[in-house]
C-alpha positions as CSV (number, residue, x, y, z in Angstrom):
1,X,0.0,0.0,0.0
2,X,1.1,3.2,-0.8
3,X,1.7,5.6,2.3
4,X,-0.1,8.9,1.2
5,X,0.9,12.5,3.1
6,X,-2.8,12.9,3.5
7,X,-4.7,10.8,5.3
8,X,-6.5,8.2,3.7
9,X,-9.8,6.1,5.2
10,X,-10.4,3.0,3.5
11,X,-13.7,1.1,3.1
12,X,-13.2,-2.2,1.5
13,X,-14.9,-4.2,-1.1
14,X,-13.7,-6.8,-4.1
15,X,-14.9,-6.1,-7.7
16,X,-14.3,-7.7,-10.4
17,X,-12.8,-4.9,-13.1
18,X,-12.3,-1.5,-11.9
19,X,-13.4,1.0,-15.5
20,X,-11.7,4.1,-14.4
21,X,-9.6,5.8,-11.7
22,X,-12.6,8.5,-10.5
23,X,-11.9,11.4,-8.0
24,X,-15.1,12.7,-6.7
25,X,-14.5,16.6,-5.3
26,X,-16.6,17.7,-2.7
27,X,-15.9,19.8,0.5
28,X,-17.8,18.8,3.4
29,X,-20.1,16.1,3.1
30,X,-21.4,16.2,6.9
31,X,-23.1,19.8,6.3
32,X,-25.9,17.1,5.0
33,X,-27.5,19.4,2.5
34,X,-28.5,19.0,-1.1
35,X,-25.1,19.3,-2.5
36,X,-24.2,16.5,0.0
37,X,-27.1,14.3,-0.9
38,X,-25.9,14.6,-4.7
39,X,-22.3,13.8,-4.0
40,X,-23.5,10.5,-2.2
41,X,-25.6,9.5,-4.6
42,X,-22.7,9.8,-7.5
43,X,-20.4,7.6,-5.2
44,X,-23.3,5.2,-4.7
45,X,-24.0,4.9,-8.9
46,X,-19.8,4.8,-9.4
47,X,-19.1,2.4,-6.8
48,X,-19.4,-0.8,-8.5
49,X,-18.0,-0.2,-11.8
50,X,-15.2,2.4,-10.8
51,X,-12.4,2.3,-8.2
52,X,-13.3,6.2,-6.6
53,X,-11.4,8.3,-4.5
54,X,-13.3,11.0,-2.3
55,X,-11.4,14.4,-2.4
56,X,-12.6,16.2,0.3
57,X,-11.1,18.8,3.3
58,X,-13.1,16.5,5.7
59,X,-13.2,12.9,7.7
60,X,-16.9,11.8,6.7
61,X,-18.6,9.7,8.4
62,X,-19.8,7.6,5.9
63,X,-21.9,5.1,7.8
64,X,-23.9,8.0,9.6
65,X,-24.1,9.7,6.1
66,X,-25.3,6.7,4.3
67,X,-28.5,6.7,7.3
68,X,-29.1,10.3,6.9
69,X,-29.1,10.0,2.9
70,X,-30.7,6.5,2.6
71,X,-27.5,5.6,0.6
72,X,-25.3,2.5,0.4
73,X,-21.8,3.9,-0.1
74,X,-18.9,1.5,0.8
75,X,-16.0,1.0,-1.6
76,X,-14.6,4.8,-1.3
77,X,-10.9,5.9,-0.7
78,X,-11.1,9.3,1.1
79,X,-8.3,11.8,0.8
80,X,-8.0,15.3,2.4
81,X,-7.1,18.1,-0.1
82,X,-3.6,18.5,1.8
83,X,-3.5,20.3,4.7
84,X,-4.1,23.9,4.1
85,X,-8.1,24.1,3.7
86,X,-9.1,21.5,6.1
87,X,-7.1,23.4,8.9
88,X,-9.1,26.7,7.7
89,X,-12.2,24.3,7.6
90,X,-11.3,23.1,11.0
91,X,-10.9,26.4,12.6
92,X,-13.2,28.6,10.8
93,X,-16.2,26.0,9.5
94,X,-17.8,27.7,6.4
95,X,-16.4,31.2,6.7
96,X,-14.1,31.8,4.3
97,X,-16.2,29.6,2.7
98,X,-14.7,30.1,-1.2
99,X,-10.8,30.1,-0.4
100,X,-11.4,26.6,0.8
101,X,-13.1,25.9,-2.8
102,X,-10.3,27.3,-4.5
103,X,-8.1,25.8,-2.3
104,X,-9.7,22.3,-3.2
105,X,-10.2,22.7,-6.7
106,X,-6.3,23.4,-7.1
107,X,-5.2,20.3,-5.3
108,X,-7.6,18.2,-7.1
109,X,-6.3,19.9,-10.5
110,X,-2.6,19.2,-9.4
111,X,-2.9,15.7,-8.7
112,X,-5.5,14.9,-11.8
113,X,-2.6,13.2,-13.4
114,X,-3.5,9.9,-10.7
115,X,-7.0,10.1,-12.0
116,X,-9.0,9.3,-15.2
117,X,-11.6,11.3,-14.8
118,X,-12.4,14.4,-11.9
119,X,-16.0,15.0,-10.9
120,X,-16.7,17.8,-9.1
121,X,-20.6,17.9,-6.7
122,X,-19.5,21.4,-5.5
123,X,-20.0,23.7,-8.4
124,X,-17.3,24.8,-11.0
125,X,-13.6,24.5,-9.8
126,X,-10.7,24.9,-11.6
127,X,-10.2,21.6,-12.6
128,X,-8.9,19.5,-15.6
129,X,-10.6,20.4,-19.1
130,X,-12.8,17.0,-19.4
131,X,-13.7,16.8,-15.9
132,X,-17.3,16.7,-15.0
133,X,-19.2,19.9,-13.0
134,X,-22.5,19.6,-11.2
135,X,-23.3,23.3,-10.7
136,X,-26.0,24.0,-7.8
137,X,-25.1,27.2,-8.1
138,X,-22.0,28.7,-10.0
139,X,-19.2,30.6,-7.9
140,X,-19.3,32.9,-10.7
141,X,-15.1,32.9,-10.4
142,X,-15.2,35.4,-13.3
143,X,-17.6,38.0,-12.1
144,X,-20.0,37.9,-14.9
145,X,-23.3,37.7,-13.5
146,X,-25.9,40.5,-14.1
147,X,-28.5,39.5,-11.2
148,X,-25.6,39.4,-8.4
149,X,-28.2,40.6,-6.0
150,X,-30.0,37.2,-6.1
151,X,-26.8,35.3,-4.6
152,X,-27.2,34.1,-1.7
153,X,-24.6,31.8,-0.6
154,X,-20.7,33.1,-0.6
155,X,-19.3,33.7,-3.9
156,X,-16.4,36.4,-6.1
157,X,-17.1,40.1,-5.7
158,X,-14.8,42.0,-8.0
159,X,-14.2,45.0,-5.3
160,X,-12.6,42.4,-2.6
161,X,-9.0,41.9,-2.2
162,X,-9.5,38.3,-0.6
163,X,-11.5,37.3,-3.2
164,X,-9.5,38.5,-5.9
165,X,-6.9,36.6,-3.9
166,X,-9.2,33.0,-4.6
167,X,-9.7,34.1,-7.8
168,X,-6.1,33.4,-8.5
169,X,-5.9,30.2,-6.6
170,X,-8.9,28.7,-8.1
171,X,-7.8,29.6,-11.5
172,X,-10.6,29.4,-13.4
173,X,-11.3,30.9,-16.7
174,X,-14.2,31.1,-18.6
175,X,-12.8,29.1,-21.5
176,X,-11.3,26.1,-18.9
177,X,-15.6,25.7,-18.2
178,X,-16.5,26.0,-21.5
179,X,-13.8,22.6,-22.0
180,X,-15.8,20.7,-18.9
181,X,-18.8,18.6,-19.1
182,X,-21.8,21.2,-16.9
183,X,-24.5,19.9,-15.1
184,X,-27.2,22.0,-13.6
185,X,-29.0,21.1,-10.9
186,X,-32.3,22.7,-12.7
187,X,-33.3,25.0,-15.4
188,X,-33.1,27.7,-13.8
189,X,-29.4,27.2,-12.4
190,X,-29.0,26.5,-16.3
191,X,-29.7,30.0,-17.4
192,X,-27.6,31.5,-14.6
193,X,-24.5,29.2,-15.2
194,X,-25.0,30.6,-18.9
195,X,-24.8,34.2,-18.4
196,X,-21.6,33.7,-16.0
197,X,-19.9,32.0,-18.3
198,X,-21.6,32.1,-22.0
199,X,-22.1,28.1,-22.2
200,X,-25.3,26.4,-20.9
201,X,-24.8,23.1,-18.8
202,X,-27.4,19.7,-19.5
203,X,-29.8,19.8,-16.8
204,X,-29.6,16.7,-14.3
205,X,-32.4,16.7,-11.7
206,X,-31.1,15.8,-8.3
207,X,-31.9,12.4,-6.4
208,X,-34.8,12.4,-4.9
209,X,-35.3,9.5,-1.8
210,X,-38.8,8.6,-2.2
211,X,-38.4,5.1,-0.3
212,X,-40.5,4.7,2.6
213,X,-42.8,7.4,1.6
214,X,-46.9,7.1,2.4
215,X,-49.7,7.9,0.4
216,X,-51.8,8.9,3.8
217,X,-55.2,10.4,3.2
218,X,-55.5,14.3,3.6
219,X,-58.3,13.6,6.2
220,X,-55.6,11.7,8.1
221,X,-53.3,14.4,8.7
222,X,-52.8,17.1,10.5
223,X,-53.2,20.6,9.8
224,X,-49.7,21.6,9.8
225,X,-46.8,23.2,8.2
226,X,-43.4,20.9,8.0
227,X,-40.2,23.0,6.6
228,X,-37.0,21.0,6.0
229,X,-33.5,22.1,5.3
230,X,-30.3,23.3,7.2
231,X,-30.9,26.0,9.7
232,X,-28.8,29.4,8.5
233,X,-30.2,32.3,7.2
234,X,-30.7,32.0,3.5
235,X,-33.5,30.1,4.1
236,X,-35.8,32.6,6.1
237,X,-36.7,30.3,8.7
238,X,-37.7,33.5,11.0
239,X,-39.8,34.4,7.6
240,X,-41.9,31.1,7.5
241,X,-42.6,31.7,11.8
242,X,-44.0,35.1,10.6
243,X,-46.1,33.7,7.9
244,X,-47.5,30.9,10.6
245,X,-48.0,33.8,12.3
246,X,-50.2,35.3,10.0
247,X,-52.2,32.1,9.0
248,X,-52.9,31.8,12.9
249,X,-54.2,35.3,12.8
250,X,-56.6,34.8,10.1
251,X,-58.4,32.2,12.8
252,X,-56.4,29.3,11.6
253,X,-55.3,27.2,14.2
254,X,-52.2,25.4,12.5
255,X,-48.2,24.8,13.8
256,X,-45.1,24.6,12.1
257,X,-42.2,22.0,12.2
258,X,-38.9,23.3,11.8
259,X,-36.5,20.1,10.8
260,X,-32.6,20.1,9.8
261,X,-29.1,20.0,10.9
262,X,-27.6,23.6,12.3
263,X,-24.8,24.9,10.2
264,X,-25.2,28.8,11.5
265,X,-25.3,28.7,15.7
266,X,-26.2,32.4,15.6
267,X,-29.0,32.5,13.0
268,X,-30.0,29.0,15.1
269,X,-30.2,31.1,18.4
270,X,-32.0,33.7,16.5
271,X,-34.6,31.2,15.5
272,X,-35.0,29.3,18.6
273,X,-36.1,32.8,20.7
274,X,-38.8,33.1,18.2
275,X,-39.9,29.2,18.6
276,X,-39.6,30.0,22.5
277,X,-42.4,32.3,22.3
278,X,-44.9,30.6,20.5
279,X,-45.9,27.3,21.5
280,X,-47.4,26.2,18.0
281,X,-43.7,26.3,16.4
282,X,-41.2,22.8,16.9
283,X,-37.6,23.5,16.7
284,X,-36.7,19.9,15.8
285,X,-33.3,20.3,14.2
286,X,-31.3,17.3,12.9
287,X,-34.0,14.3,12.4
288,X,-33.6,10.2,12.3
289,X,-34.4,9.6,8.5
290,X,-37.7,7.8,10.1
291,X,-39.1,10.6,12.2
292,X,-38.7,13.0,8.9
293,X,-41.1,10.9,6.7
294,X,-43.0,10.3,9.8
295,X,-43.8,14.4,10.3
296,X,-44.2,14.9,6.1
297,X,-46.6,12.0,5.9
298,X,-48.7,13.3,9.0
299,X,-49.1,16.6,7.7
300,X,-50.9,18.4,5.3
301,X,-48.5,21.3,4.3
302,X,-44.9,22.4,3.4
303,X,-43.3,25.6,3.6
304,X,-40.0,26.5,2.0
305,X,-38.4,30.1,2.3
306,X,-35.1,30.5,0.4
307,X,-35.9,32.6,-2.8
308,X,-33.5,32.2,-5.6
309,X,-33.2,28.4,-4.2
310,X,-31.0,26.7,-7.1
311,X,-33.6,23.1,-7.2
312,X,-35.0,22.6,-3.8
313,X,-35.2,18.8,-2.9
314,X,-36.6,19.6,0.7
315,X,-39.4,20.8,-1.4
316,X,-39.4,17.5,-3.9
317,X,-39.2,15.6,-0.5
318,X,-42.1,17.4,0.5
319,X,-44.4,16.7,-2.7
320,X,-43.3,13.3,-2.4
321,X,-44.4,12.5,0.9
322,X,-47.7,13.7,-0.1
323,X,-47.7,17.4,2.0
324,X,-48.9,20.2,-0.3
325,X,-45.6,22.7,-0.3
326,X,-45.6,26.4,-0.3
327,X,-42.1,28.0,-2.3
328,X,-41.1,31.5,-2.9
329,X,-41.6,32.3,-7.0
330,X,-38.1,33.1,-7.9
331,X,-35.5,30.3,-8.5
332,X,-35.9,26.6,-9.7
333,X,-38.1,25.7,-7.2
334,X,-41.2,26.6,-9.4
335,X,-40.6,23.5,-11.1
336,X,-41.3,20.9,-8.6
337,X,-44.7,22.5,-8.2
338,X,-45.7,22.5,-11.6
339,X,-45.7,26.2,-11.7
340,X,-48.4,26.3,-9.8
341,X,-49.9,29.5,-9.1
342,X,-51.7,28.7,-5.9
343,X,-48.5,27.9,-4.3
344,X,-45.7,30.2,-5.4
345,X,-45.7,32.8,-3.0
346,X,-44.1,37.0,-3.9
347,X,-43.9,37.6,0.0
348,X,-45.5,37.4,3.6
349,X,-48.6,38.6,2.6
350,X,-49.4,36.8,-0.4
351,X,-48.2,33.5,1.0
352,X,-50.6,33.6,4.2
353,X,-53.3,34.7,1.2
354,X,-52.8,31.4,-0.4
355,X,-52.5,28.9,2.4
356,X,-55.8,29.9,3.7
357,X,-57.1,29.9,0.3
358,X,-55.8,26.4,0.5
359,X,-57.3,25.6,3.6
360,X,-60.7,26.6,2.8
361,X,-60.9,24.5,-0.2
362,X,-60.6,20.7,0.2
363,X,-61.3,20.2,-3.6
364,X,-57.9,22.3,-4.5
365,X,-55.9,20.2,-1.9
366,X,-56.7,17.2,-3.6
367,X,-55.8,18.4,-7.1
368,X,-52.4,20.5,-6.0
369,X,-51.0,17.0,-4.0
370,X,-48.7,14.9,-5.6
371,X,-46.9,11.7,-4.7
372,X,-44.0,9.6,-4.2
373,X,-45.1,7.8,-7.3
374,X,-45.0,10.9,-9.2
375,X,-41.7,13.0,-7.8
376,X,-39.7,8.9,-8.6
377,X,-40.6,9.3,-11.9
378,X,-39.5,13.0,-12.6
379,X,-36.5,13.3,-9.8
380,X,-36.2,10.3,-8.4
381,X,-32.5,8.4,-7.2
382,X,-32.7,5.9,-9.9
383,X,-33.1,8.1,-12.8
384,X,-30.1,10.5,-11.4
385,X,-28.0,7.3,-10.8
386,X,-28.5,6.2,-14.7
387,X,-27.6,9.5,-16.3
388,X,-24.2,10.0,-14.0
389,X,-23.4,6.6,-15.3
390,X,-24.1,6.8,-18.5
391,X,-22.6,10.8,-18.5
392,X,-18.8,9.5,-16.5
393,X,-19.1,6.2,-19.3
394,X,-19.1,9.0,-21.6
395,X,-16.1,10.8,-20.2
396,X,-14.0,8.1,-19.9
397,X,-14.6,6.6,-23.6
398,X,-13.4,10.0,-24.8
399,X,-10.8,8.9,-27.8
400,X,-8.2,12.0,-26.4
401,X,-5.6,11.3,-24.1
402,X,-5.9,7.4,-24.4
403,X,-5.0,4.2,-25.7
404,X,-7.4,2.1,-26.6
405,X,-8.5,-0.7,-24.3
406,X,-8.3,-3.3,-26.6
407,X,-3.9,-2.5,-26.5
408,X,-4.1,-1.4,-22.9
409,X,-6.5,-3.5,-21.0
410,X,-6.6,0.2,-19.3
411,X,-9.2,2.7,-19.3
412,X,-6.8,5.6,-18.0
413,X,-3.2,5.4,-18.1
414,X,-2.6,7.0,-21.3
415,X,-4.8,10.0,-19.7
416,X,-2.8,9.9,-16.8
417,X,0.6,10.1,-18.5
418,X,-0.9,12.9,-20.8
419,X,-1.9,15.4,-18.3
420,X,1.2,14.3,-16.1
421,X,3.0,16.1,-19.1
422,X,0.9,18.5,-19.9
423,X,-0.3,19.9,-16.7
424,X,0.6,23.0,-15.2
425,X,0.5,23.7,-11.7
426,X,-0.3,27.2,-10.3
């Protein structure tokens, strides 16, 4: 075995032919959001056919990851991205949130010459030209968004000095992403990936879980609000309590569920004095897979409150468990509720408009619900798991860079040698 400067976690299993050397690139799997649930899902689909290597700046713990997710991930290699950004990630968690991006997407460029293929499940990194890209949401490393008000999570501003600084480590340019294979997360990520960079990405749903799902009768449930997703500040949690608020007010008596892990302790404590004074709000945080389903399938209704949200699969996992969900208008959520008039929401006062409208009409409840059936067929994990196997297949049949396997009995080393010689290390 090869002793590695970085330290390397091994979970075994025996395959019978190993198609490619894959590096996955992802920063910090045990945040447990979206971004998280689509990185274990592409280890889960590459598993079997591909000896893969985790990049990460993180220890994961894959066994409480694969409960949380519903996954089944065991034959991984996991290697830290060197020692600079998972000390900052150790010290600082997510602030200085895109240096340790840059930071990881230049390790993983600088040792792509031991891989076949590079996929990166944390947005567009400065990584080899026929690497792969899921894009929740771009960093935007080149400043060319028009709409930079509707950003949300950290990301470039021209005007900073440490940014300009990440800029140079990440070393991305617009024609290195034009070279990658892009995947969007929805249409509407799609459109904003184009007009950073002037190329539009193939649109790839992410997985869905609908397993364990019930189709329970509205007249079973309780008339109650569930909102999933990591408690920080994008997503408005302190908006959603206002909104209950207003529902309440109209001579509603409903409650609201708050459910996900804690990535922002001061937003959290900002949120839990709100819940403290109103006994008809649950600050649940961080759930048993079980007890999730269990509070979507009692209840009626879903509330999500990030606007601009990139896909929004607490709000698929919502529809799926059979709750009727409430999203903000802007972003790609609009999608998973058909466009639905009755529940996109423009602000406080509009959503508590259409929830009671909701409420008062049992006929439009039964025609807005969906299913599990229904979000497995359009989002579901099986679908995604297909078209990342058949998109990495893709990648590493590519004729450049290789030998053919027919002289090699290899599916990489020619690539490897290739980029060993080529490559460039800032």
């Amino acid at each position: 075995m090869n002793i590695q400067a970085e330290p390397v976690f091994y979970y075994y299993s025996y395959l019978p032919l190993v198609m490619g050397e894959v590096a996955v690139v992802h920063m910090d799997l045990m945040s447990k959001g979206g971004g998280e649930a689509v990185c274990m899902n592409v280890l889960e689909a590459l598993q079997d056919d591909h000896d893969v290597t985790l990049i990460t700046l993180t220890d994961p713990d894959i066994g409480a990851l694969n409960e949380y997710f519903n996954t089944d991930v065991d034959d991984l290699t996991v290697r830290r991205a060197g020692w600079i950004a998972p000390t900052i990630n150790e010290a600082f968690g997510i602030r200085y949130y895109v240096l340790q991006n840059a930071l990881l997407g230049r390790y993983a460029r600088r040792h792509a010459d031991e891989y076949d293929l590079l996929f990166s499940t944390i947005n567009e990194l400065g990584l080899e030209s026929d690497s792969i890209q899921y894009i929740h949401f771009p960093f935007d490393w080149t400043v060319s968004l028009d709409n930079r008000e509707h950003i949300f999570h950290p990301t470039v501003e021209e005007e900073s000095f440490y940014e300009r600084v990440c800029t140079r480590i990440a070393g991305v340019t617009r024609s290195d992403i034009r070279t990658n294979t892009l995947l969007a997360n929805s249409e509407w990520t799609a459109d904003v990936v184009e007009d950073a960079y002037g190329t539009r990405p193939r649109v790839l749903y992410p997985p869905i879980d609908t397993d364990e799902f019930s189709n329970r009768p509205l007249d079973e449930r309780e008339d109650g609000l569930v909102t999933v997703g990591r408690i920080e500040r994008s997503k408005r949690i302190d908006e959603m309590i206002r909104i209950v608020d207003g529902v309440r007010e109209r001579g509603y008596d409903t409650h609201l569920h708050v459910i996900g892990p804690t990535v922002d302790e001061e937003y959290y404590a900002e949120v839990e004095a709100l819940a403290d004074e109103r006994e008809y709000v649950y600050l649940e945080g961080e759930l048993p897979r079980s007890e999730l389903i269990e509070r979507i399938c009692t209840h009626k209704y879903g509330i999500h409150g990030k606007e601009y949200e990139h896909f929004g699969m607490a709000v698929a996992e919502l529809a799926a468990g059979g709750a009727i969900p409430f999203v903000p208008s802007t972003g790609g959520q609009h999608a998973i509720v058909r466009d639905r008039d009755e529940q996109l929401y423009e602000s406080r006062s509009d959503a508590i408009e259409k929830i009671v409208r909701v409420i008062d009409d049992p006929a439009l409840q039964r025609n807005l619900r969906m299913n599990a059936a229904e979000i497995e067929r359009r989002f579901g994990r099986e679908r995604f798991k297909a078209e990342v196997t058949e998109i990495v297949e893709d990648a590493l049949s590519r004729p450049s860079e290789r030998l053919s396997m027919e002289s090699t009995g290899s599916t990489g080393a020619t690539r490897r040698a290739a980029r060993a010689t080529t490559r460039t290390d800032d």
